[in-house]
VOZA-269962 format. One record per residue: residue in one letter; x, y, z of N, C-alpha, C, O, CB in turn. Coordinates in steps of 0.2 Angstrom, whole numbers. Glycine has a CB too. Layout:
// residues N
PT   residu      nX      nY      nZ     caX     caY     caZ      cX      cY      cZ      oX      oY      oZ     cbX     cbY     cbZ
PT        A       X       Y       Z       X       Y       Z       X       Y       Z       X       Y       Z       X       Y       Z
...
// end
This chain:
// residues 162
PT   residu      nX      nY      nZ     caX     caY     caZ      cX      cY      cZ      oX      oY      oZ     cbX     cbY     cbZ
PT        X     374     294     283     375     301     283     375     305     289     378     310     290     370     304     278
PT        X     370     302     295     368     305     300     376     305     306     378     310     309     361     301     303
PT        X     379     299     305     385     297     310     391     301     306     396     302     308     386     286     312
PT        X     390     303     298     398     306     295     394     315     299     397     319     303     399     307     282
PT        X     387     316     298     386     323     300     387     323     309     391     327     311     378     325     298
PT        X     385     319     312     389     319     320     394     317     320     392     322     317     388     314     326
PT        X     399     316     319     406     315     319     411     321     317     417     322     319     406     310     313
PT        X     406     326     312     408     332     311     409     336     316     413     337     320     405     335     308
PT        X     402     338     316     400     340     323     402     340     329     404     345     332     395     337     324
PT        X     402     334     332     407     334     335     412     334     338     413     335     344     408     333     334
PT        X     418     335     331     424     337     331     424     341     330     430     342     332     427     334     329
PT        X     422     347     327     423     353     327     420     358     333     422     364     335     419     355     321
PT        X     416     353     337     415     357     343     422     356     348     424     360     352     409     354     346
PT        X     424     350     346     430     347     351     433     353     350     433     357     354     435     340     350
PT        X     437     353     344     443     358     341     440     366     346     443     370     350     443     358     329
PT        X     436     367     343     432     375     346     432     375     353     433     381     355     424     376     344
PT        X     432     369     358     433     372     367     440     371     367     443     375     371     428     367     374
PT        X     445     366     363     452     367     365     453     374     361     455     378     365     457     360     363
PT        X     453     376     356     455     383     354     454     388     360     459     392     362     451     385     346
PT        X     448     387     364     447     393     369     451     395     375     451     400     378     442     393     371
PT        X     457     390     376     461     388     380     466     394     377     468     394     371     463     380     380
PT        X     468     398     383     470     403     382     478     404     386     479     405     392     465     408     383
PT        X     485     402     381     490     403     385     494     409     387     498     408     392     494     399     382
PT        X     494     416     383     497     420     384     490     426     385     485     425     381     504     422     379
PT        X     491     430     391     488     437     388     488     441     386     493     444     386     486     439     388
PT        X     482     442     382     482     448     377     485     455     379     485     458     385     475     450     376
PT        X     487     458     373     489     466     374     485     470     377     487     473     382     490     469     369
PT        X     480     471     375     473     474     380     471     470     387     466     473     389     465     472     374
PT        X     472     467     391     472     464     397     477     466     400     476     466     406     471     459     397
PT        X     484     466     397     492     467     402     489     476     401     491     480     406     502     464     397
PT        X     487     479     397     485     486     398     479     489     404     478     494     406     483     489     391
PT        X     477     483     404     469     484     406     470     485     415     472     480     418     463     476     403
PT        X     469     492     418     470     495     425     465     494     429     459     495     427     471     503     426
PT        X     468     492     434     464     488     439     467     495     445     471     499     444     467     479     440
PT        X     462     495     451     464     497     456     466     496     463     462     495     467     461     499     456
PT        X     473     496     464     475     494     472     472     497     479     469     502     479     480     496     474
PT        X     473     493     484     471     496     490     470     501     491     465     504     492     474     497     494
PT        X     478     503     491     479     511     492     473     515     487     470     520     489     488     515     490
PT        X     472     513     482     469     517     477     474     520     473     474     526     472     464     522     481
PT        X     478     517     471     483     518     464     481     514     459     479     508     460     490     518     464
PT        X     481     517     454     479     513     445     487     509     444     492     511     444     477     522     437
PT        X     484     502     442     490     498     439     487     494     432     481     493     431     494     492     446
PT        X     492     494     429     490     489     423     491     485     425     495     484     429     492     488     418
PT        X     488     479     422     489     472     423     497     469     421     499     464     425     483     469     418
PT        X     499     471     419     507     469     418     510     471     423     515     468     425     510     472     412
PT        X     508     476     426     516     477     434     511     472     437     515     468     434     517     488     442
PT        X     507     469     439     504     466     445     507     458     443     507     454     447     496     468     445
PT        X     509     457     435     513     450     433     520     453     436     524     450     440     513     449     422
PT        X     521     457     434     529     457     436     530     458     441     536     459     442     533     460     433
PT        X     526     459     446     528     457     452     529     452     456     532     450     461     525     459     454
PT        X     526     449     450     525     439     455     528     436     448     526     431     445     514     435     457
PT        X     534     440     446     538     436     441     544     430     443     548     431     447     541     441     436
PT        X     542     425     439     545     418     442     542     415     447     544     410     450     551     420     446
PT        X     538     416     447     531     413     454     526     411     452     523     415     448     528     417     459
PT        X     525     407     453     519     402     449     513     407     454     514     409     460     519     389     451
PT        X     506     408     450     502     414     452     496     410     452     496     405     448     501     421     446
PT        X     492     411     458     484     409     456     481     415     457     482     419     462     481     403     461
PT        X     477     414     452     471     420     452     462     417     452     459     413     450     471     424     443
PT        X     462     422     458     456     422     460     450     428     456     451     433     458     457     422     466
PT        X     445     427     452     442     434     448     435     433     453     430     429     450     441     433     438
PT        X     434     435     457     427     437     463     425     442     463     427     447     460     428     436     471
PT        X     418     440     467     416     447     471     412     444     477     409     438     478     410     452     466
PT        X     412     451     482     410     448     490     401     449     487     400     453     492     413     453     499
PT        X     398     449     485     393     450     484     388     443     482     382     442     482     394     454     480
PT        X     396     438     479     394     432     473     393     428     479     396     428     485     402     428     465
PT        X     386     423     478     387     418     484     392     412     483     396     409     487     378     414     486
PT        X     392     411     474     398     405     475     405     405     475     409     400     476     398     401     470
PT        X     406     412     475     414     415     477     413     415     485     418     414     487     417     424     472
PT        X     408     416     490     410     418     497     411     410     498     416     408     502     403     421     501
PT        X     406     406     496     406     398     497     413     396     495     413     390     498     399     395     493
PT        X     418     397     491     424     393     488     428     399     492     434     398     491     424     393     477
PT        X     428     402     494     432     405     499     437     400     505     444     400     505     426     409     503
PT        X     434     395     510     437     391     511     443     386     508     449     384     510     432     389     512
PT        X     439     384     502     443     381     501     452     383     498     457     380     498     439     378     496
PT        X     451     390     495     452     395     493     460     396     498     466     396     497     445     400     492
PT        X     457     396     503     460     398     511     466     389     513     471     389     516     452     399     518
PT        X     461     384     509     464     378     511     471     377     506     477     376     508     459     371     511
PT        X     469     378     501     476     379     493     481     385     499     487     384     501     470     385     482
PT        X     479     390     499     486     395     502     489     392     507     495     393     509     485     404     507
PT        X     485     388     511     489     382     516     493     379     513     499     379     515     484     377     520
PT        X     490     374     507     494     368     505     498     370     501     501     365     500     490     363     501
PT        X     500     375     498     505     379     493     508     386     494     509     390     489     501     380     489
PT        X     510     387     499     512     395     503     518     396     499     523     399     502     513     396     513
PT        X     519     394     493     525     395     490     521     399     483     525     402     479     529     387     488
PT        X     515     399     484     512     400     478     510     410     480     508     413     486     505     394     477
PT        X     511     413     475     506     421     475     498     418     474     497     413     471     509     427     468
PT        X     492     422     476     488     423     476     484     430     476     483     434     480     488     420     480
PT        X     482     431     468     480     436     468     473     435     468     470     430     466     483     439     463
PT        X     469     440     470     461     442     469     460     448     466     463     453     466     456     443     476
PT        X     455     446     462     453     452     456     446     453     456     443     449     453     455     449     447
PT        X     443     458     460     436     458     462     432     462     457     434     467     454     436     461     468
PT        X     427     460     457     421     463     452     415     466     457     409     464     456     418     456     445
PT        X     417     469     461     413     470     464     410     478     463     415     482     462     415     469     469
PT        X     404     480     464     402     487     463     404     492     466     402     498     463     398     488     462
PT        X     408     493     473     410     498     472     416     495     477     418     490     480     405     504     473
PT        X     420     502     475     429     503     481     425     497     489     426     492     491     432     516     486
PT        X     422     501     490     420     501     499     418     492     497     423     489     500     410     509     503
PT        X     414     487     495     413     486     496     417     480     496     417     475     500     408     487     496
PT        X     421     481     490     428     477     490     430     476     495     429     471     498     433     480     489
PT        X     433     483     496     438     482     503     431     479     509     428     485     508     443     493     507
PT        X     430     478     510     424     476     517     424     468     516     424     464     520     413     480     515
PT        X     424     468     509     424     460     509     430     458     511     431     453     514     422     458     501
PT        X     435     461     509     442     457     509     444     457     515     448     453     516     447     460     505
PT        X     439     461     522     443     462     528     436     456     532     437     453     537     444     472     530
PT        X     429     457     527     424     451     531     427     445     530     429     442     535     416     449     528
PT        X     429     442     525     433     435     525     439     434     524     442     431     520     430     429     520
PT        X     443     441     529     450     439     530     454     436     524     457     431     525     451     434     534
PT        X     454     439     519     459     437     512     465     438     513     466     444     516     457     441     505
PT        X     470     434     513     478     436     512     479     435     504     476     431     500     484     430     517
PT        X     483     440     502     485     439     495     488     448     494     490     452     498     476     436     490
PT        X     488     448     486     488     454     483     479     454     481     475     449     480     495     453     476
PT        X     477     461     481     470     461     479     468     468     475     469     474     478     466     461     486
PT        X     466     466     468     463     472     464     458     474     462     456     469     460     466     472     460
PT        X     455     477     462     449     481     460     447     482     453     449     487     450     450     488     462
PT        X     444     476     449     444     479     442     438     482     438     433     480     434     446     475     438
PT        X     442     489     439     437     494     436     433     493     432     427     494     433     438     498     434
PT        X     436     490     425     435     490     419     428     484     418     424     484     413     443     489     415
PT        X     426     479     424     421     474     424     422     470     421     427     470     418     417     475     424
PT        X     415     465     420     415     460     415     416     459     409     417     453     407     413     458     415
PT        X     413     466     405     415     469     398     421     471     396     423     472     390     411     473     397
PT        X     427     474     403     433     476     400     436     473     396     434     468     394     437     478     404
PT        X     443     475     395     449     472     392     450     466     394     452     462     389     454     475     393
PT        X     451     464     403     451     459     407     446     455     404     446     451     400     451     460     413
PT        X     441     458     407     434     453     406     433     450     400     432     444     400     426     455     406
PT        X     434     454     393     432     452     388     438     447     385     437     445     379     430     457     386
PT        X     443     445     388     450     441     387     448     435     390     449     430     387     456     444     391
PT        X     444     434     398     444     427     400     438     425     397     436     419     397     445     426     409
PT        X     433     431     393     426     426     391     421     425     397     418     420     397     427     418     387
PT        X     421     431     404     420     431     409     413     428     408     411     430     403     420     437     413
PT        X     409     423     411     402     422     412     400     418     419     394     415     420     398     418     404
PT        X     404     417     424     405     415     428     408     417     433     414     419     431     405     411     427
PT        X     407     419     439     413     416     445     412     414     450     406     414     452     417     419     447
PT        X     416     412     454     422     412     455     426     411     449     423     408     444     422     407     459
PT        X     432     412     447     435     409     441     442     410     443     444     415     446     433     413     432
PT        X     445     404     442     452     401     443     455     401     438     452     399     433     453     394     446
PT        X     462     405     438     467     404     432     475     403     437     476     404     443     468     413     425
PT        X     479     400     434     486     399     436     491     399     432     491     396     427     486     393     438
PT        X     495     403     433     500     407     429     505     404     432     506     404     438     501     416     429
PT        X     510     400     426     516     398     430     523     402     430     523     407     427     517     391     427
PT        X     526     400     432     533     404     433     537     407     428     542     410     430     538     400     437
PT        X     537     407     423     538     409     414     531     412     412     531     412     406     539     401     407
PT        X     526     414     415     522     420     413     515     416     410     510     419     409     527     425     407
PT        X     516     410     408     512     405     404     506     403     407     506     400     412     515     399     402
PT        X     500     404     404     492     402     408     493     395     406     494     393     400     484     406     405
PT        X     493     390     413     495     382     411     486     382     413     484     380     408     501     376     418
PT        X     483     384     417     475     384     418     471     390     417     470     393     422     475     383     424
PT        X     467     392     410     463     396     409     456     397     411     453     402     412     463     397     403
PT        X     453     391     412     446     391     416     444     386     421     444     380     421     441     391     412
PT        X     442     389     424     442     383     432     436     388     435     436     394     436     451     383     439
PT        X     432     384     436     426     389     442     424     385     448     420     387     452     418     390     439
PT        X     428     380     449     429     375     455     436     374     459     441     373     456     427     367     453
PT        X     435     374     466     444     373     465     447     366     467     452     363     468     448     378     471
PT        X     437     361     465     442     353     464     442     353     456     441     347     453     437     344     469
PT        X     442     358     452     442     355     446     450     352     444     455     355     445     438     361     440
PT        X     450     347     441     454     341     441     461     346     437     467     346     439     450     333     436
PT        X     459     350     431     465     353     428     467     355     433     471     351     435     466     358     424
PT        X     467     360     437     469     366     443     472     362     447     478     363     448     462     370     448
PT        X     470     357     448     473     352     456     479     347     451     483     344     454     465     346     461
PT        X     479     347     443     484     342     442     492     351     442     498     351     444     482     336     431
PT        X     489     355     441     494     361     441     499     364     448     504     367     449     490     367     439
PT        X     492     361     451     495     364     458     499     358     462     502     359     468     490     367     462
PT        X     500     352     459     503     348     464     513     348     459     518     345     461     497     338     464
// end
């Protein structure tokens, strides 16, 4: 009885972390406004269709986070090994100023947004934020092939990107 009750168990946990794997996003996240440089409000959907047909890595940071400063490097070595690829950063940082400060202390090339809305928004509450650094990879048909990654040797990420 103990090995039919594990066995359940189990597998209902299996089934429940693949279900969380998330391929399209939500309506509330392509709505969900982030802020640019300049300081114009975009939705998450122009900032897809900008980089439509282009396989996307997203970066969800802040210069504050020590393990997003620390994965920064590596972060820098992928735009090397892939300059075919877009690279967006999506900062959770508390305020405009310190954003931008970060992005100009460790030299970020990319597209880079400000998201207002935090870890509880539309966004946040779509990826299940409880961590970051957090890697997603949108391929060229719009499709999340990678929904959670908080390493950038984690083995999905690096089978997507080759």
């Amino acid at each position: 009885m103990k090995k039919l009750l594990f066995s359940f168990l189990l597998g209902s946990t299996l089934l429940n972390c693949q279900s969380d794997k998330k391929t399209t996003f939500s309506d509330a996240a392509l709505k969900d406004e982030f802020i640019t440089i300049d300081e114009n409000v975009v939705p998450f959907s122009a900032i897809l269709e900008q980089h439509k047909g282009q396989t996307i890595f997203i970066d969800v940071w802040a210069s504050w986070c020590k393990d997003c400063r620390k994965s920064l490097p590596k972060v820098k070595e992928l735009q090397q090994e892939f300059p075919e690829m877009s690279f967006i950063f999506l900062s959770l940082d508390k305020s405009l100023d310190a954003w931008k400060k970060g992005i100009q202390t460790y030299n970020l090339k990319g597209d880079h947004y400000f998201m207002q809305s935090g870890w509880k928004g539309a966004m946040g509450t779509f990826l299940d934020l409880n961590w970051i650094p957090r890697y997603l990879i949108v391929d060229p048909e719009g499709k999340i092939v990678v929904y959670k990654a908080i390493k950038t040797k984690d083995k999905n990420l690096r089978k997507h990107l080759k």
